[in-house]
C-alpha positions in Angstrom: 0.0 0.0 0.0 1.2 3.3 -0.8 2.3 5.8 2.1 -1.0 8.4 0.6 -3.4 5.4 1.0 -1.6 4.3 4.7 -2.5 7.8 5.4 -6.1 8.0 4.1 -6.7 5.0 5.5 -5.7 6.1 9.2 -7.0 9.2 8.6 -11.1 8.0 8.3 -10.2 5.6 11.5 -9.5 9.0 13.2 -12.6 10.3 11.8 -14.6 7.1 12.8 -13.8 7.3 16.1 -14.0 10.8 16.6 -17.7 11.1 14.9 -18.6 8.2 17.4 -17.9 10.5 20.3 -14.6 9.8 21.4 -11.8 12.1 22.4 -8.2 11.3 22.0 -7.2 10.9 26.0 -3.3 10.1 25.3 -0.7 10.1 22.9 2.1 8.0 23.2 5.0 8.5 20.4 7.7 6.6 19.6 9.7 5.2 16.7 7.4 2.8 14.9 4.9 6.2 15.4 2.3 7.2 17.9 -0.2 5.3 20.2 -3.1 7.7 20.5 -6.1 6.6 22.9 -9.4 7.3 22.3 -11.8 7.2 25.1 -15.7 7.8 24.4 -17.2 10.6 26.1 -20.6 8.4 27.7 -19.3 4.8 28.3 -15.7 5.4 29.3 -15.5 2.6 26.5 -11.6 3.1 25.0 -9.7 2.4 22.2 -5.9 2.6 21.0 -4.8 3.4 17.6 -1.4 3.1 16.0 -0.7 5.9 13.8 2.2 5.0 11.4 2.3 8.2 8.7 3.7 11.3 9.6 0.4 12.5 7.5 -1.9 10.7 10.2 0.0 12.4 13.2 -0.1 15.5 11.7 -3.4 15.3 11.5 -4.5 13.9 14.6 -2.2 17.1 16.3 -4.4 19.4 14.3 -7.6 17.9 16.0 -5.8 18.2 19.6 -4.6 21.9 18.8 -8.1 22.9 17.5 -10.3 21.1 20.3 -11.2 18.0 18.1 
């Protein structure tokens, strides 16, 4: 898979999760990329994504900057 579609793929996960009413909680970075965790606003439910493209954590630090 291309790095783009890598990127547009973890970019409608994101979206997914945040339309779904989670909140990214945590972001954990390291060298394979960053853990972010996603916990949902009503049922404390949570879930962790691993962002690989610099893309994708560019774009989830927009959403954190901007107030998701």
């Amino acid at each position: 898979m291309s790095e783009y579609q890598e990127f547009l793929t973890e970019r409608d996960k994101i979206d997914v999760l945040i339309q779904q009413g989670f909140r990214i909680i945590k972001v954990t970075e390291n060298l394979s990329g960053a853990f972010v965790l996603f916990k949902h606003k009503q049922n404390n439910r949570s879930v962790t994504l691993h962002v690989k493209t610099a893309n994708a954590r560019k774009y989830f630090s927009n959403l954190l900057v901007n107030g998701q």
